[in-house]
C-alpha positions as a printed NumPy array, in Angstrom:
array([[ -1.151, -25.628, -20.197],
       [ -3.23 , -23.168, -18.064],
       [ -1.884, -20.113, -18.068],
       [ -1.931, -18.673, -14.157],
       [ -1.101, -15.182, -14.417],
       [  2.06 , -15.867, -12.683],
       [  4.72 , -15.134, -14.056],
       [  8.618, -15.06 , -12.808],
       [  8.655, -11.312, -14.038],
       [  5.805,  -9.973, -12.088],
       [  7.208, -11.8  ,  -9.267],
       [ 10.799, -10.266,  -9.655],
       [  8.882,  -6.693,  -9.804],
       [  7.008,  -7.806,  -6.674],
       [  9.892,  -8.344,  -5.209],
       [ 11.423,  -5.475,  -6.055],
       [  8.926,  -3.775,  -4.573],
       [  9.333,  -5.675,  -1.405],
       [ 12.624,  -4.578,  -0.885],
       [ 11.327,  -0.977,  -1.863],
       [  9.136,  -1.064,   0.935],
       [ 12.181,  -2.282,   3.266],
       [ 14.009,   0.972,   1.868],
       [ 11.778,   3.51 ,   1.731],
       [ 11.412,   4.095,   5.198],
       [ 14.802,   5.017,   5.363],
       [ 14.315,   8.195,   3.908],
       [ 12.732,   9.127,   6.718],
       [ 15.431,   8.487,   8.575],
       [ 13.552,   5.75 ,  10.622],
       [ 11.755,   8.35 ,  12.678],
       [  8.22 ,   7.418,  13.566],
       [  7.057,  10.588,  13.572],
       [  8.448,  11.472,  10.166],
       [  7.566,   8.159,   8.912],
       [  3.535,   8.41 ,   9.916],
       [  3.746,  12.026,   8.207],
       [  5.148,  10.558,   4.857],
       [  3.921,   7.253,   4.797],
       [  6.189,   5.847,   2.199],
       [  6.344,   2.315,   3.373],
       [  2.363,   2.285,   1.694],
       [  3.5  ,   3.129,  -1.942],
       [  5.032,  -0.504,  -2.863],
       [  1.935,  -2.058,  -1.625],
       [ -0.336,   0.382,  -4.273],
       [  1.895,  -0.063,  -6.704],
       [  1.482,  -4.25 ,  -6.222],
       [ -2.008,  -3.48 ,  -6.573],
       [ -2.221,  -1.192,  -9.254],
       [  0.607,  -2.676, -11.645],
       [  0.452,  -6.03 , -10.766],
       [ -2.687,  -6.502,  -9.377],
       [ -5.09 ,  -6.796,  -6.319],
       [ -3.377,  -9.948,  -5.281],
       [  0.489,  -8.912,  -5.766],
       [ -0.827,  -5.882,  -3.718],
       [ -2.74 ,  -7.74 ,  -1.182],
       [  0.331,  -9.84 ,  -0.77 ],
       [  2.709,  -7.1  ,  -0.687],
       [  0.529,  -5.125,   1.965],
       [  0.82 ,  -7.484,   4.622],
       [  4.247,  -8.891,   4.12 ],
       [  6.434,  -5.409,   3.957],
       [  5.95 ,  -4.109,   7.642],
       [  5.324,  -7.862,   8.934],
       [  9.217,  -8.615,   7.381],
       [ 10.333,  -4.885,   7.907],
       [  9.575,  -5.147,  11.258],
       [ 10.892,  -8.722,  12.062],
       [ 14.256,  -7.554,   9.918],
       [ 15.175,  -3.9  ,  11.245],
       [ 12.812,  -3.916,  13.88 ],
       [ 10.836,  -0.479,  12.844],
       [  7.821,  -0.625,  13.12 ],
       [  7.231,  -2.304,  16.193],
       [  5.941,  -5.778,  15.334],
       [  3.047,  -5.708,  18.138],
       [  0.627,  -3.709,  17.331],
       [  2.152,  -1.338,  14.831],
       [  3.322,  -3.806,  12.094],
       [  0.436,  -6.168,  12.625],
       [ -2.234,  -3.013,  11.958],
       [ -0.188,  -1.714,   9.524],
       [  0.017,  -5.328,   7.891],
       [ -3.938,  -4.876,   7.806],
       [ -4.312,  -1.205,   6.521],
       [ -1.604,  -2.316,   3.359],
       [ -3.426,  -5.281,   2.21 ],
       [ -6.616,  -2.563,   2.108],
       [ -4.478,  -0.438,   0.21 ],
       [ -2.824,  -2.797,  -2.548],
       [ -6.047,  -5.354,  -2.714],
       [ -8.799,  -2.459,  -2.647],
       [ -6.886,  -0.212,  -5.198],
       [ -5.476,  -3.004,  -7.802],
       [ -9.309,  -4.715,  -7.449],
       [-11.013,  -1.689,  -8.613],
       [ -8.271,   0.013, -11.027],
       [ -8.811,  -3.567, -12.606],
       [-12.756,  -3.327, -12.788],
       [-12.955,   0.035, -13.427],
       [-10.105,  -0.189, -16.642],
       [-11.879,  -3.394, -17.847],
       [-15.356,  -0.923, -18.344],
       [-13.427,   1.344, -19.984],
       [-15.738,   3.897, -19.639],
       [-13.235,   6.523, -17.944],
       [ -9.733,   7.577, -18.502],
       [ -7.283,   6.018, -16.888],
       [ -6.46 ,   8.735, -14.725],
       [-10.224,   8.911, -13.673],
       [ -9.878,   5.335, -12.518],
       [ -6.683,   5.816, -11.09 ],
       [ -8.223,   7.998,  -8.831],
       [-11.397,   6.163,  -8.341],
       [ -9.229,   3.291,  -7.205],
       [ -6.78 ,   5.061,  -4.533],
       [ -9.545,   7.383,  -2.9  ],
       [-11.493,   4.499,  -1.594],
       [ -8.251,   2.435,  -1.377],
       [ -6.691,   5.252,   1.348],
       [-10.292,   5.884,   3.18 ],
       [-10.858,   1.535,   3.587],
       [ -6.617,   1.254,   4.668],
       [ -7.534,   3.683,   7.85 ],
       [-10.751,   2.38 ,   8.976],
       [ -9.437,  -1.208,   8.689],
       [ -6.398,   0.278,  10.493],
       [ -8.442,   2.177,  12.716],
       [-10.267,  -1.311,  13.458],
       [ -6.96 ,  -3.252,  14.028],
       [ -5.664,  -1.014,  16.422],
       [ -9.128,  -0.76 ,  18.921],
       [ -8.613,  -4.829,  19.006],
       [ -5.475,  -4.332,  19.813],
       [ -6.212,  -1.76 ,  22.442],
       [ -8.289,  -4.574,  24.099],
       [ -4.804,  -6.711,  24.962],
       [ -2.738,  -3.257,  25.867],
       [ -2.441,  -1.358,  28.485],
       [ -3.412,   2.171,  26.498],
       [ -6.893,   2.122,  24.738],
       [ -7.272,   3.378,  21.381],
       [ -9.522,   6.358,  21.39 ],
       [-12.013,   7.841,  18.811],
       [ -9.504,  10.391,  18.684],
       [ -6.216,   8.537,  18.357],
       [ -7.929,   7.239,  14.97 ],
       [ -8.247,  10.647,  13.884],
       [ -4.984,  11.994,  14.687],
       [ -3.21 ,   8.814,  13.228],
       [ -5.185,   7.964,  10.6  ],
       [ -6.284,  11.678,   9.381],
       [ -4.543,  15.024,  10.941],
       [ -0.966,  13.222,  11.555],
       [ -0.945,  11.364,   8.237],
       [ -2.572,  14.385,   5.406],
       [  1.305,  15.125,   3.781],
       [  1.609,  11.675,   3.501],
       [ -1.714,  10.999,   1.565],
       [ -1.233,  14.687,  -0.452],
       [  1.748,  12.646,  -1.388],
       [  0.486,   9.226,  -2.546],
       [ -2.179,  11.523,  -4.872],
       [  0.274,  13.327,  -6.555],
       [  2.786,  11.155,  -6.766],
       [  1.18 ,   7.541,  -7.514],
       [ -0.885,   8.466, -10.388],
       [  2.363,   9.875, -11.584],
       [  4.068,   6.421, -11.534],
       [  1.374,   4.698, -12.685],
       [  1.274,   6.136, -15.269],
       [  4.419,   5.959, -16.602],
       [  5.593,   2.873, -15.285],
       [  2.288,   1.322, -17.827],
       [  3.277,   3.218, -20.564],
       [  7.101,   2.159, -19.849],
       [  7.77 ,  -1.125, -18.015],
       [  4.408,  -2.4  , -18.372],
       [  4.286,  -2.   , -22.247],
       [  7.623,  -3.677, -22.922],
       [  6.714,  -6.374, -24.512],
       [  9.903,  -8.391, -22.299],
       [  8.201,  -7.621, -19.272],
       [  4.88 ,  -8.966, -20.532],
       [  5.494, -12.345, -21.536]])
């Protein structure tokens, strides 16, 4: 038999970081504002990519503010959950697809590739974001502006991405060297 890659425990952990993305937002007490600053709806989505892989991470990216939004109604499915859907399938599919090439070289540490992966990961997520939202500009009333994609994606947003480089390498980390290693989790 062929073995897939697929496994019911990396789909349990995906979905456990589903419902982590449903969650997390709640810390933020569901304010927008708060929420854009923090940005902890992205971190399930780059840790699909980088634990489980570019396609767990691609998949988790578009379906936690897609099902967030149609289940507690934050964000806004049209256009803030359908850009966001956009900008986290960058995020989990660009940083699992190169923390996976970059760790199969093994030329670098993995904390070097850790952060070779999310860097480009975060700058892709806001242009494709920045993209989504000027096409959806086209069918609203309010255009998106040059500077709209700064202050969103850029001035707005820098706690939130301090964040995600402190903290995801962190969990990374220790979720391989924890979870990831046990040999239960594995098979």
């Amino acid at each position: 038999m062929k073995k897939t890659g697929i496994t019911t425990k990396k789909l349990c952990f995906a979905a456990l970081l589903l419902a982590l993305g449903w969650l997390l937002p709640f810390l933020t007490g569901q304010n927008r504002d708060l929420g854009n600053m923090l940005s902890l709806i992205h971190f399930p989505a780059y840790l699909g990519g980088f634990l489980l892989g570019p396609w767990y991470g691609l998949l988790l990216g578009f379906l936690i503010p897609l099902s967030r939004s149609i289940l507690f109604g934050m964000p806004t499915l049209y256009p803030r959950a359908v850009c966001m859907a956009f900008e986290m399938v960058a995020y989990g599919g660009i940083s699992g697809g190169l923390y996976y090439l970059l760790n199969k070289s093994k030329k670098a540490k993995r904390i070097v590739n850790l952060y070779l992966s999310l860097i480009p990961a975060m700058l892709l997520g806001r242009i494709v974001w920045g993209a989504g939202r000027a096409l959806c500009g086209l069918f609203a009333a309010d255009a998106f502006t040059w500077k709209a994609f700064l202050a969103g994606g850029f001035v707005t947003a820098w706690p939130g991405m301090i964040l995600q480089l402190i903290l995801l390498p962190i969990l990374v980390i220790t979720m391989e060297k924890t979870i990831l290693q046990n040999p239960h989790f594995a098979s």
